[in-house]
C-alpha positions in Angstrom: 161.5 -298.4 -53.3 162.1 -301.8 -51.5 165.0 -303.3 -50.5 165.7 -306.8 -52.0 168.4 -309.0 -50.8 170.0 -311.1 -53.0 171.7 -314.1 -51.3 173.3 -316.6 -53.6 177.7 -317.1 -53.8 177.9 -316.8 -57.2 179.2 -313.6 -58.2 177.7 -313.7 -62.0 173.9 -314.8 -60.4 174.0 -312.2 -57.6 174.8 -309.4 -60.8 172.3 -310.4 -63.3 169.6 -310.4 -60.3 170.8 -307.2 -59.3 171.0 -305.7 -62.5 167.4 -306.9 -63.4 166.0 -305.6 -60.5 167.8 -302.5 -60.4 166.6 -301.9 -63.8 163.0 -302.6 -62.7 163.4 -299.5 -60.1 164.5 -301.7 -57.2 167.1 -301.3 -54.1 169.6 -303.9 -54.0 171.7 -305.4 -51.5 174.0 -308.6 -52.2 175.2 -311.4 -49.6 177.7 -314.3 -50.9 177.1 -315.9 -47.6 175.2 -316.5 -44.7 177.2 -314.5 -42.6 176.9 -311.6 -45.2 172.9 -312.6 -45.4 172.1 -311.7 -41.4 174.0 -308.7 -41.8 171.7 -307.5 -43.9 168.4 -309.3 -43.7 166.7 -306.9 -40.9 166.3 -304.1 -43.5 165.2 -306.2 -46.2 161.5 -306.0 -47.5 161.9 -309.2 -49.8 164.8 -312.1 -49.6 166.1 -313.9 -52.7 167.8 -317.0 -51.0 169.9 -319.7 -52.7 169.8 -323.0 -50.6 173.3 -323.6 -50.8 175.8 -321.1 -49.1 179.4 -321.8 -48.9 179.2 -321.1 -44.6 175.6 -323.5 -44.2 172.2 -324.4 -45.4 169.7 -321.3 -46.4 167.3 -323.9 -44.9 168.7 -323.2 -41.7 168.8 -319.3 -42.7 165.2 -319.5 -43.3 163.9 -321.4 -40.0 165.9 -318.6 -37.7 164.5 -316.3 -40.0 160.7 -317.1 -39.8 161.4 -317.1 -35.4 161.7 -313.0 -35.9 159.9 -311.8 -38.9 157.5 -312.9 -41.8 159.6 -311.2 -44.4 158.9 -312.8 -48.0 161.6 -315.4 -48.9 161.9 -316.4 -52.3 164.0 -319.5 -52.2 166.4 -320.4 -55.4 166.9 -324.1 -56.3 167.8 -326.7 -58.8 165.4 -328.9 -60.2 166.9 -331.6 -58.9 166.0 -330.6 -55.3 162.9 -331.3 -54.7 163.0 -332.0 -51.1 164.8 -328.5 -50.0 161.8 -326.6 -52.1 159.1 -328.5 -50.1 161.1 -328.0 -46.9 161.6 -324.6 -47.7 157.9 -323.7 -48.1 157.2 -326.1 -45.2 159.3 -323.2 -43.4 157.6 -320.8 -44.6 159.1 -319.2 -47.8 156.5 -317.5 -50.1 157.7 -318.4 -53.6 160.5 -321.0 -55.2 162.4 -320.9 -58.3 164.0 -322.5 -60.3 167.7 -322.6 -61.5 168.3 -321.9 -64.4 165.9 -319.1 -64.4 165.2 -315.5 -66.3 166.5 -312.7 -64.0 163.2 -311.4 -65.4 160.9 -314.4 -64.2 162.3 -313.5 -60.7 161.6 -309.9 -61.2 157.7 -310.7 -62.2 157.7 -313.2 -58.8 159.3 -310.4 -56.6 156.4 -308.1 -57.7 153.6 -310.8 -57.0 154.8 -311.7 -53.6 155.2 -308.0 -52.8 151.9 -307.2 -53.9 150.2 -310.2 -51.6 152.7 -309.2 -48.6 150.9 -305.1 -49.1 147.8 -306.6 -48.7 145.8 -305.0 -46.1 143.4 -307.3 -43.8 139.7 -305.5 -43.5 140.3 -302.9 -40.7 136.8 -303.7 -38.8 136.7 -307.6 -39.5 136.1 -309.4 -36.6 137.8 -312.6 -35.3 136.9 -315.7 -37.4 136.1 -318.7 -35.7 136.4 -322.6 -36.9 136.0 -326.0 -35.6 138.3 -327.4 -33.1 138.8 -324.2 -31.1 140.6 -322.2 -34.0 140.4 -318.5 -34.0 142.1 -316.4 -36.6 142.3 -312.3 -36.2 142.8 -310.5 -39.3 144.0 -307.1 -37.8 146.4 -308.8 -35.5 147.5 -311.5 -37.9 147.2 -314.0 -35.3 145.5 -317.4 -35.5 145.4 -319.9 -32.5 143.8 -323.1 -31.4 142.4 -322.8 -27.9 145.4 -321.3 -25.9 148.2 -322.2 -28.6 149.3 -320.1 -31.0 149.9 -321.3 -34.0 153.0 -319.1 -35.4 151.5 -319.5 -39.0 154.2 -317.7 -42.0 152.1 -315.1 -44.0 150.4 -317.7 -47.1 149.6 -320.1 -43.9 148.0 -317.6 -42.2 145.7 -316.2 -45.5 144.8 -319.8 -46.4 143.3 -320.3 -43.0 142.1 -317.1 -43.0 140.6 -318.2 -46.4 138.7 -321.4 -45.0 137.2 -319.5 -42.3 135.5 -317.0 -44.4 134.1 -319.5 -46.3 130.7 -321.6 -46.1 131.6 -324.7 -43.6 131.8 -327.4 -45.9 133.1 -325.5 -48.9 135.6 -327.6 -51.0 138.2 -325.5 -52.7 139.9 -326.3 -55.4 143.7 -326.2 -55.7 143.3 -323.2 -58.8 141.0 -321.7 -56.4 143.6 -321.3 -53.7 145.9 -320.6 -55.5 144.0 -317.2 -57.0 142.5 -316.4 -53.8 145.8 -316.8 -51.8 148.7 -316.5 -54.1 146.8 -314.2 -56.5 145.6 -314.0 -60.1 148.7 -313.3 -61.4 150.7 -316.5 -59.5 153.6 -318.2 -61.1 153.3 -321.4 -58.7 151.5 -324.5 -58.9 149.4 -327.3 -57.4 152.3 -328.5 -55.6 152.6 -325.4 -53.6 148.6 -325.6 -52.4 149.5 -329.3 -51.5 152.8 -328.0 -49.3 151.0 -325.2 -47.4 148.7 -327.9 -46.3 150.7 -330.2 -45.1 152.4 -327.5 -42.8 149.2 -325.9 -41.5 148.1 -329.2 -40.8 151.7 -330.0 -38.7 151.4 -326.6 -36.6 147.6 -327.0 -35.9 148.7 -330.6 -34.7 151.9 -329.4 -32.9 148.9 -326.4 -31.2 146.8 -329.7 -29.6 144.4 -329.5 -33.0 142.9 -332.0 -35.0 144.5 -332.4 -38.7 141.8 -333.0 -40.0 140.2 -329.8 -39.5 141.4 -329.5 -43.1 140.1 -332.3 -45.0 141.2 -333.9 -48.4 138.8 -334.2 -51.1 140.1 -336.2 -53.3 139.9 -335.4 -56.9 138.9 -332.0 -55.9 140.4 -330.3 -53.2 140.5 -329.0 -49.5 138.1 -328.0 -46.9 137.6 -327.3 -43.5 135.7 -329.5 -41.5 132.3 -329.0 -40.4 131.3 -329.1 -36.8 129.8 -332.0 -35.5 
């Protein structure tokens, strides 16, 4: 069964996670702190990370993360911190939720984003190619404009991916994208399409692309750019 990690430093969290889990035929591992976190993190198949650690920020757990592996982080915050969710799926986490929570609402999101992580990309597609010099290879998992590549997290990369096997000139919805990337069965909302934007658009930019390769259609949704 997978490994999950559990990362939060309070004992009676980290137990009713565990136990749920558990229950729901799960391997668990627990962390209290950072420290304890990236002892364990390289054998993880999912990470359940609280924000707040007693030895730093999981923000800062999750950026050194995402510069060695693409393993699905589902970040834990208050609803009161707004900012640290967007930064955190900014950085690439998968999922957020919510404190307080139902051990078994993070159960049901630890399925989900292990189910879109299992995905398998079509073993003969070819590259896909967009405006602006983009190129995205589904059996390699590697997108890049021009020379640059563009070190997308796993939901950037699919909602590129996405856009390129569409019609130029397709406008998505954010429901849309959210069923086609995140799945039928997805627990997140609107906000989340708007945030995976926003970063794809920053590391095509930060690549030598254009941002608006993916354009805003207001009211609607998002599309990529036609070429000229």
């Amino acid at each position: 069964m997978p490994l999950i990690l559990v990362v939060d430093d309070e004992p009676a969290i980290r137990e009713s996670l565990a136990f749920a889990l558990a229950r729901d035929g799960f391997d668990i591992v627990e962390a209290g702190t950072l420290k304890d976190a990236n002892a364990s993190a390289a054998d993880a198949d999912l990470i359940v990370l609280d924000l707040v650690l007693p030895d730093g920020n999981g923000l800062d757990f999750l950026r050194g993360l995402r510069a060695r592996t693409d393993v699905p982080v589902i970040v834990l915050t208050s609803r009161d911190e707004e900012t640290d969710r967007v930064a955190g799926l900014e950085m690439g986490a998968d999922d957020y939720v919510l404190k307080p929570f139902s051990p078994r609402e993070v159960v049901a999101r630890v399925r989900a984003v292990l189910r879109r992580a299992k995905q398998p990309p079509a073993p003969e597609e070819a590259a896909l190619r967009g405006p602006g010099g983009i190129t995205v290879d589904p059996r390699t998992r590697r997108a890049r404009v021009a020379d640059h590549e563009l070190g997308l997290s796993r939901t950037e990369f699919n909602l590129l991916a996405t856009f390129l096997r569409s019609s130029r000139g397709r406008v998505f919805e954010r429901s849309q994208l959210l069923e086609l990337v995140w799945g039928a069965d997805v627990v997140v909302g609107d906000r989340t399409v708007d945030v995976h934007i926003k970063a794809l658009r920053r590391k095509i930019v930060e690549a030598g692309g254009d941002a608006k390769l993916i354009e805003t259609v207001r009211g609607v949704g998002y599309r990529l750019r036609e070429e000229p």
